[in-house]
BAFI-3210 file (N, C-alpha, C; in Angstrom, 3 decimals, decimal comma, padded with zeros to 6 digits):
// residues 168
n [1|2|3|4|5|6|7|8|9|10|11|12|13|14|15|16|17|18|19|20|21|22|23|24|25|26|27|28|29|30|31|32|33|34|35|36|37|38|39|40|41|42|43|44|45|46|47|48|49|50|51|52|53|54|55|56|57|58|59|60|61|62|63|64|65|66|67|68|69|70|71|72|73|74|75|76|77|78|79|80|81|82|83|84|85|86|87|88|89|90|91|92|93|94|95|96|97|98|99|100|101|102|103|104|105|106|107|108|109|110|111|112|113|114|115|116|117|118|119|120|121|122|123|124|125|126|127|128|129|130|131|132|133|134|135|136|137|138|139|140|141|142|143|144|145|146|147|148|149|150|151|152|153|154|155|156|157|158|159|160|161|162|163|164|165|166|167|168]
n.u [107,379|106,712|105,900|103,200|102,310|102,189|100,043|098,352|097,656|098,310|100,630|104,128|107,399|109,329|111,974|114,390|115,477|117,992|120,783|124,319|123,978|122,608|123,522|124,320|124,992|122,453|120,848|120,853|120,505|117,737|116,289|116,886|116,110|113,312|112,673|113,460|115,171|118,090|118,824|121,279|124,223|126,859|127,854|131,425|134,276|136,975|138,787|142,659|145,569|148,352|149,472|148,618|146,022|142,774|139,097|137,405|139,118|139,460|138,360|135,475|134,600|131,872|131,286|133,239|133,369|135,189|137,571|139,307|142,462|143,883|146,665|149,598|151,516|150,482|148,071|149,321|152,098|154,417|153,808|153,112|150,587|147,283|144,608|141,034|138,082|134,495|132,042|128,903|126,526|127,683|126,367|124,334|125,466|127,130|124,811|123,684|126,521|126,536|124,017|124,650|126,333|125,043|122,378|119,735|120,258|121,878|119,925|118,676|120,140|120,253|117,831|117,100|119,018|118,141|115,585|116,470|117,758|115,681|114,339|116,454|116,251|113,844|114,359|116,572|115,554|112,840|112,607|112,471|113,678|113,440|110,502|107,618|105,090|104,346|102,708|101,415|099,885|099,492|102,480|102,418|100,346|102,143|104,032|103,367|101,956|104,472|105,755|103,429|104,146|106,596|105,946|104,336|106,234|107,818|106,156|106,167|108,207|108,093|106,029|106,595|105,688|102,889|103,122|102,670|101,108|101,836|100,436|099,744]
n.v [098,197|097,874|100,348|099,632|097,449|099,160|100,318|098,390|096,762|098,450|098,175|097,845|097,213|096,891|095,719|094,785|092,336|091,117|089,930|090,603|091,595|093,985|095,664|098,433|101,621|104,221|102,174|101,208|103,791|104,647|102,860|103,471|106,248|105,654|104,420|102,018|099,594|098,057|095,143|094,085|092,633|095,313|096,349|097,003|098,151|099,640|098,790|097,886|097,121|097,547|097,501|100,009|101,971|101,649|103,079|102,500|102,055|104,666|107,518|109,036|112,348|114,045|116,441|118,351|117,398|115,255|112,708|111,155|110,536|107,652|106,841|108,569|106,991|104,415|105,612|107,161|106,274|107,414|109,419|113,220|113,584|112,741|112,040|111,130|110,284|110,375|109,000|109,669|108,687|107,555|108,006|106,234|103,336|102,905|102,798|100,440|098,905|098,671|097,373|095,176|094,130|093,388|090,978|090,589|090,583|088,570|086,307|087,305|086,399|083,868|082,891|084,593|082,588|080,323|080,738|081,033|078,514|077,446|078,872|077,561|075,295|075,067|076,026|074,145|071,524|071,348|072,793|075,184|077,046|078,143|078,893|077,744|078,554|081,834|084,128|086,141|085,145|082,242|082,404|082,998|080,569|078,096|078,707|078,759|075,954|074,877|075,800|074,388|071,993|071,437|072,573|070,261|068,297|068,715|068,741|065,250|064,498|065,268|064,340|060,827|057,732|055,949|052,757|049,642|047,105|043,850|040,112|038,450]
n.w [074,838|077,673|078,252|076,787|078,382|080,715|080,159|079,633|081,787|083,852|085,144|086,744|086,367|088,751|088,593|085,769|084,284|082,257|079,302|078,973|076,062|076,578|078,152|077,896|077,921|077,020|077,549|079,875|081,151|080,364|081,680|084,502|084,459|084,551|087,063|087,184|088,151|086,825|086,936|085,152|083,464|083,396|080,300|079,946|078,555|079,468|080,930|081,116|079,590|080,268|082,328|084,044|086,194|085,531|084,362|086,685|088,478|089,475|091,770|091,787|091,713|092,223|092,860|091,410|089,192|088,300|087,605|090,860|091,131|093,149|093,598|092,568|090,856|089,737|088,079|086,237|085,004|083,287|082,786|083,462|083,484|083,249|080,880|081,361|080,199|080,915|080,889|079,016|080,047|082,398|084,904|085,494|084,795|086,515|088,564|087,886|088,549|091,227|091,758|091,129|092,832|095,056|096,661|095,732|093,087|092,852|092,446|090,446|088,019|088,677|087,942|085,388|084,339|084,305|082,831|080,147|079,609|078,996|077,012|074,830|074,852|073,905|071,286|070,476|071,005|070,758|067,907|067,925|066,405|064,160|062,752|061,571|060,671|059,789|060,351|062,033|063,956|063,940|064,618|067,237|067,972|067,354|069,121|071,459|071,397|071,540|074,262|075,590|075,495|076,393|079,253|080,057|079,212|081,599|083,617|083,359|084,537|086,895|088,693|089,455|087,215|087,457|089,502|088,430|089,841|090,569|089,812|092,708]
ca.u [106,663|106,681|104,368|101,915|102,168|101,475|098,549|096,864|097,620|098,663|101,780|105,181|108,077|110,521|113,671|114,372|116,709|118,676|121,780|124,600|123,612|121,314|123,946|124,794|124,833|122,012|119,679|120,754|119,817|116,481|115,888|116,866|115,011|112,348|112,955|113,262|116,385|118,519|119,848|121,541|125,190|127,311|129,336|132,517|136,001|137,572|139,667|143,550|146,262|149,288|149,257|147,864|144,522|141,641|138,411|136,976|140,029|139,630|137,381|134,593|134,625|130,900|130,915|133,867|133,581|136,391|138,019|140,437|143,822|144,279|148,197|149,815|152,606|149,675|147,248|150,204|153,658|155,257|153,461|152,642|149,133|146,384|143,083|140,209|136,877|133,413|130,803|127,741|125,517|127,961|125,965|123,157|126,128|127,610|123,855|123,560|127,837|126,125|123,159|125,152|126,572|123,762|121,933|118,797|121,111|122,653|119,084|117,998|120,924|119,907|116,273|117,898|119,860|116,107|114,826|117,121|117,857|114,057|114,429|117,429|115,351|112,539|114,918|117,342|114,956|111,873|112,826|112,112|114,814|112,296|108,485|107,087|103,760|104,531|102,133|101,769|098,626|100,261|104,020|101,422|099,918|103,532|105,245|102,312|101,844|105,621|105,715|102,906|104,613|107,581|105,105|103,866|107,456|108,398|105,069|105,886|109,222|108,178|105,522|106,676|105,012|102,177|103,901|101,754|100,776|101,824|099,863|100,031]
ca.v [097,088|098,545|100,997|098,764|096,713|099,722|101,125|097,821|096,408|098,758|097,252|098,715|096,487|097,110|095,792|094,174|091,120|090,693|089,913|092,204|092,634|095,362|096,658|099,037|103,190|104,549|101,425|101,434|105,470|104,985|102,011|103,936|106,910|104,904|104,217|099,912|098,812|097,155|093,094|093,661|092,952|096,294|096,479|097,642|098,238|100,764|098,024|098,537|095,810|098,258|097,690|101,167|101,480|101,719|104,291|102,373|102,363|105,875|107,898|110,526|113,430|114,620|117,786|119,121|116,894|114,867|111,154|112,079|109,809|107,696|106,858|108,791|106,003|103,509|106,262|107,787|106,397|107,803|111,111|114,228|113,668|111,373|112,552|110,331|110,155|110,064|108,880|110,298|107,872|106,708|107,224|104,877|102,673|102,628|102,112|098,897|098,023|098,655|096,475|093,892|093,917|092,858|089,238|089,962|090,543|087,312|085,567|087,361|085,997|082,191|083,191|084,424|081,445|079,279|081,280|081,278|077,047|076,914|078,775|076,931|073,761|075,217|076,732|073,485|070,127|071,258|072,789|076,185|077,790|079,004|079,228|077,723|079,496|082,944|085,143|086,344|084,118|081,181|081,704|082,904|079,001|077,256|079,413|078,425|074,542|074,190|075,735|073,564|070,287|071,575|072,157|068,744|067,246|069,401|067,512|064,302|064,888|065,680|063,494|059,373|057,270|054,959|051,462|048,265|046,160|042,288|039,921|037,849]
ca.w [075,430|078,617|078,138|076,688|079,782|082,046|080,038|079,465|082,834|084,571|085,881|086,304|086,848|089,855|087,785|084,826|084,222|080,650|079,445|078,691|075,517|077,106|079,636|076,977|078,634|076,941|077,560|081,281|081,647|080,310|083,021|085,832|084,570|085,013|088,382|086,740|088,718|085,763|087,088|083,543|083,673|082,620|079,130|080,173|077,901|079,715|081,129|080,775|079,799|080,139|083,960|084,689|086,423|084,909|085,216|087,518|089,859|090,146|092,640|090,961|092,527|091,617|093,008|090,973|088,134|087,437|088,502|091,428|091,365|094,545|093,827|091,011|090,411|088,926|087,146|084,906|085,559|082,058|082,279|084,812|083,642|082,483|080,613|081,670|079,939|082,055|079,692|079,522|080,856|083,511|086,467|085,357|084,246|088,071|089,672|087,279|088,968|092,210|091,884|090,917|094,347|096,242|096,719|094,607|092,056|092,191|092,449|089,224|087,276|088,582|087,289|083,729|083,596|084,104|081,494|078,932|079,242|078,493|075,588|074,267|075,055|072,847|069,937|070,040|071,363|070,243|066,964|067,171|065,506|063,068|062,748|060,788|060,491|059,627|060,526|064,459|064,758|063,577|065,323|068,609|067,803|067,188|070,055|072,461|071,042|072,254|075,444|076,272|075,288|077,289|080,541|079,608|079,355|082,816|084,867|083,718|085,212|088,159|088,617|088,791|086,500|088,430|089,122|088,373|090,629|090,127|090,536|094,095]
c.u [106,292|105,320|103,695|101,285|101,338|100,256|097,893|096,547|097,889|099,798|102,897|106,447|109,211|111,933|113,310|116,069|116,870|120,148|122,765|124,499|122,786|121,976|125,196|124,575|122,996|120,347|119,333|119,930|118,785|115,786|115,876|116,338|113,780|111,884|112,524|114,979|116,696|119,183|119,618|123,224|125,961|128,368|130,106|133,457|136,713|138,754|141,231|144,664|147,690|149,908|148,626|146,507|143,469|140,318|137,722|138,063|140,208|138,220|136,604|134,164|133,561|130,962|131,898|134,272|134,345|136,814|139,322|141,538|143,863|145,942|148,301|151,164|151,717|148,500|148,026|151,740|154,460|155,120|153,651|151,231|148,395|144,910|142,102|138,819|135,920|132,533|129,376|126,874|126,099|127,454|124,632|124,238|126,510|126,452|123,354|125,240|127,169|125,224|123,741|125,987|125,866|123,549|120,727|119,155|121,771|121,379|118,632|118,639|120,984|118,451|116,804|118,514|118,587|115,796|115,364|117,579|116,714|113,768|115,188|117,011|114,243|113,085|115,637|116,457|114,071|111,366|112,314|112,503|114,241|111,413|108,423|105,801|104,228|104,140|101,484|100,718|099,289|101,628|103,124|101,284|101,036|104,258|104,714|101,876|103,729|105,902|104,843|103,313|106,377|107,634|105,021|105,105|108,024|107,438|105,571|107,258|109,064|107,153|106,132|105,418|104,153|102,950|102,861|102,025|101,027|100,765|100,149|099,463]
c.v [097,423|099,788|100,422|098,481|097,906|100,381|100,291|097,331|097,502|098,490|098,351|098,181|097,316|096,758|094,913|093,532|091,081|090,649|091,125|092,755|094,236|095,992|097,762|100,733|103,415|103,687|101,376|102,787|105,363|103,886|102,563|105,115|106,943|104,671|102,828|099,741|097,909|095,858|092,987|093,690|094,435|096,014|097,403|096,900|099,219|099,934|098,049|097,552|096,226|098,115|098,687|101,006|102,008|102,785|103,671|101,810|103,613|106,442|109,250|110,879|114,513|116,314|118,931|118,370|116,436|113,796|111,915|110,361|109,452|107,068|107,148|107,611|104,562|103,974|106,805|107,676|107,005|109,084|111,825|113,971|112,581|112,147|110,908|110,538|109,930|110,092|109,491|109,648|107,226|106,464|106,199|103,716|102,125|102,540|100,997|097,921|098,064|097,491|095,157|093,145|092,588|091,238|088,778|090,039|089,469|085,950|085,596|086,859|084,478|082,147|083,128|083,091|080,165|079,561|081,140|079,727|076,777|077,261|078,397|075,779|074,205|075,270|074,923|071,712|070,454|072,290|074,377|077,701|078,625|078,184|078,767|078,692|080,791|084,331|085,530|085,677|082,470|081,259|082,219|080,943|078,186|077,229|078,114|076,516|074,256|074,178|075,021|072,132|070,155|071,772|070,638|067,888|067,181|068,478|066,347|063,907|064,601|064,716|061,407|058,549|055,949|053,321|050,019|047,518|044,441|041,967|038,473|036,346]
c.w [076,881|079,248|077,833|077,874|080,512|081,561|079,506|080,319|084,084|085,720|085,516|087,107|088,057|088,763|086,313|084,610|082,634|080,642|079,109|077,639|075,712|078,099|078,965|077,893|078,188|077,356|079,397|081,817|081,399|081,630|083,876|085,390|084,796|086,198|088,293|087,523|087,481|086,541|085,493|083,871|082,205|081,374|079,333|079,525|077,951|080,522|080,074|080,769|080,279|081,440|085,064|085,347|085,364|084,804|086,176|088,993|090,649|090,686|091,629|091,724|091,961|091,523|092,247|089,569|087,278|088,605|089,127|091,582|092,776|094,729|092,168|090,181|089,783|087,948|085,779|084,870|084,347|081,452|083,364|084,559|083,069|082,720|081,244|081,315|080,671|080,483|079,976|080,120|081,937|085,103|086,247|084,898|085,987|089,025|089,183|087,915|090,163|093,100|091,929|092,077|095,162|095,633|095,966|093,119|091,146|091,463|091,151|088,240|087,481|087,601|085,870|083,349|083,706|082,627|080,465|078,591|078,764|077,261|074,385|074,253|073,717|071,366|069,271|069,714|070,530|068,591|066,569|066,634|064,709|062,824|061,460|060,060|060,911|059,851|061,865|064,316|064,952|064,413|066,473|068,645|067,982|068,946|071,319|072,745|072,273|073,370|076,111|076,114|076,101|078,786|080,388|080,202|081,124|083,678|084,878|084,411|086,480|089,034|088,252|088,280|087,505|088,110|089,114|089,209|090,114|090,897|091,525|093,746]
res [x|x|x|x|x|x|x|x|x|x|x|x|x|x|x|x|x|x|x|x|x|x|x|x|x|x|x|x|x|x|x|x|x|x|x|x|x|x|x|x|x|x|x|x|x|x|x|x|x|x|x|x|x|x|x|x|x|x|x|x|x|x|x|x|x|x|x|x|x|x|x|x|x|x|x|x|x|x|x|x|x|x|x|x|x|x|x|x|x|x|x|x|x|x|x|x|x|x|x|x|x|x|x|x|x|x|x|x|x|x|x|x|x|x|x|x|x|x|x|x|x|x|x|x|x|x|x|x|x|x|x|x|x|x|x|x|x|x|x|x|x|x|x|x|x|x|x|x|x|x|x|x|x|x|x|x|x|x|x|x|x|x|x|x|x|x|x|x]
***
């Protein structure tokens, strides 16, 4: 979809907002190959219930390729050693923990949460759980009918209703 976009518009997004279904490794690496900033939160289960730390308690030490221990009495208290996995996509994994830092980070995750009540408004209020009309012209027509009766609903919202005048 993406490509479409940039070779029918010519457009080419700065980031892209989703949930974490999409903050999966391999979906992150192709984003930041991109040079798309992911505001996707990361799927992480490298988390550790045992009390030990975790891999992201430990420091990666690029240049010699391997997480370096910053106290060995919480990385391996029952061993001399502890293996530690680096996934393959983890540095697009740690510039999606990064992003998530920052303040437009937090903004894009108020935005997502806009977007995604509007379509829970559409799926749940306005019934469109499933399409009727089946065939992309028709759920185009349906999709398009609802979001405009959900603008519609949003104006008169916002807009108070004119108040009648008694008469004197």
């Amino acid at each position: 979809m993406l490509d479409r976009v940039k070779d029918t518009f010519d457009l080419h997004p700065e980031c892209i907002i989703a949930d974490t279904a999409y903050g999966y490794g391999p979906m992150l690496c192709w984003l930041v190959d991109r040079k798309i900033a992911p505001h996707i939160p990361v799927i992480d289960k490298a988390g550790r219930t045992d009390g030990t730390w975790a891999r992201a308690d430990f420091e990666w030490d690029g240049e010699n390729n391997q997480y370096v221990c910053p106290s060995k009495l919480k990385c391996c208290p029952k061993s001399d050693a502890r293996k530690i996995t680096r996934e393959e996509h983890e540095d697009a994994r740690q510039v999606a923990r990064d992003i998530a830092k920052t303040k437009q980070y937090a903004i894009s995750m108020r935005l997502r949460q806009k977007v995604e009540m509007l379509f829970a408004h559409l799926k749940r209020i306005l019934g469109l759980g499933r399409l009727r009309l089946q065939t992309p012209c028709g759920a185009n027509d349906e999709f398009l009918l609802a979001a405009t009766a959900q603008n519609l609903r949003k104006l008169a919202k916002t807009f108070p209703a004119p108040q009648k005048m008694g008469n004197a």
